[in-house]
C-alpha positions in Angstrom: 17.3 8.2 -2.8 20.8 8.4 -1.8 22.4 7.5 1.7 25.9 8.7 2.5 27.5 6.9 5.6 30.5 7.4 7.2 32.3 3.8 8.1 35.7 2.5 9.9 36.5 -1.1 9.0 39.5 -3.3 10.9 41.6 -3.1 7.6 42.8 -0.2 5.2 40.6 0.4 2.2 42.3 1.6 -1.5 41.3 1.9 -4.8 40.6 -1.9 -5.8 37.6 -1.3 -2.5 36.7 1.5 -4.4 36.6 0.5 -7.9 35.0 -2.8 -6.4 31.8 -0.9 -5.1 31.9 1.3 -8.4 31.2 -1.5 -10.7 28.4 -3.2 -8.4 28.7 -6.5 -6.3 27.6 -9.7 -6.3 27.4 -11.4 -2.7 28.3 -15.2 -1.6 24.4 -15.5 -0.8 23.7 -14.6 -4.6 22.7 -10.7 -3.2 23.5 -8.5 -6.4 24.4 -4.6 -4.7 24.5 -1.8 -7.5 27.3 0.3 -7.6 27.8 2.7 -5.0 30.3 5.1 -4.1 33.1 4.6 -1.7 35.6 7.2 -0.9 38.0 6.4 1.0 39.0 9.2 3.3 42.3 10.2 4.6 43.1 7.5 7.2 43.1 4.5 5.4 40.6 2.6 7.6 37.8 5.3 7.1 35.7 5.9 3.9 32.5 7.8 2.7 29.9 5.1 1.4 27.2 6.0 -0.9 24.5 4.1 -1.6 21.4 4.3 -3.9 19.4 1.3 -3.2 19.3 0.1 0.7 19.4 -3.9 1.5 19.8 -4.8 4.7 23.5 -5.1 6.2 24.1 -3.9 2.6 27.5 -1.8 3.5 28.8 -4.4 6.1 27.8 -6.9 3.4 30.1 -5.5 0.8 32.8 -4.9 3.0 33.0 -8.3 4.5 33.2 -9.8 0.6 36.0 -7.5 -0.1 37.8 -9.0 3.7 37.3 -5.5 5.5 34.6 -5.5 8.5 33.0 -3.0 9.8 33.7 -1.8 13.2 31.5 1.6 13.1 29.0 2.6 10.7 26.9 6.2 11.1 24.8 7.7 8.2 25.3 11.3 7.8 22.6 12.0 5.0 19.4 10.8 3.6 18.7 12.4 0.4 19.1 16.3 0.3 19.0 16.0 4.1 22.1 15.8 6.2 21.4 14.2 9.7 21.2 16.2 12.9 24.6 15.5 14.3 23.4 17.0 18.2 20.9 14.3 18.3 22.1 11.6 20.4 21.6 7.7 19.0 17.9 6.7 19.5 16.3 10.5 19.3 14.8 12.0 16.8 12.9 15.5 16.2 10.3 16.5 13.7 10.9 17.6 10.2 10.4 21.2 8.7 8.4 21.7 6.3 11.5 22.4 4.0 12.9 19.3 4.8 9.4 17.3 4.1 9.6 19.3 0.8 13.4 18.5 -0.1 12.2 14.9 0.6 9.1 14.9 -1.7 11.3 16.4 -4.5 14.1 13.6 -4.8 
């Protein structure tokens, strides 16, 4: 199921980045990441990230190896659902049954 996160990182990202996560990584550690998708947005230190597996660290993983950390990382969707943006960090509120059958479907 994709994952699409919005990230800053203390760098600017550019095509090589891009094309980097594109053709899949393979991490110091021996970690191998698939390809994702990163696009990056219109201030250079911001990007869209989208992922279709979900290791741990996975994002902040990939942009350390490329030399850009991350200094703020938010997912915005999870499949065909986009996140409740008024929800504050640490809530959460019950899905519909739409979004339980959106879910069930990808």
């Amino acid at each position: 199921m994709d994952k699409t996160y919005f990230v800053r990182v203390d760098g600017e990202l550019d095509g090589a980045d891009a094309a980097a996560f594109a053709a899949g990584m393979m991490l110091e550690d021996g970690l191998v990441c698939l390809p994702a998708g990163l696009e990056v947005l219109e201030q250079p230190d911001t990007a869209l990230v989208t992922l279709h597996e979900g290791k741990y660290h996975q994002i902040k993983r990939m942009l350390a190896a490329r030399g850009k950390p991350v200094v703020y990382l938010k997912r915005l969707t999870m499949g065909p659902l986009m996140l409740d943006p008024v929800l504050e960090r640490g809530e959460w509120r019950p899905l519909s049954a739409e979004e339980v059958a959106a879910l069930r479907q990808a």
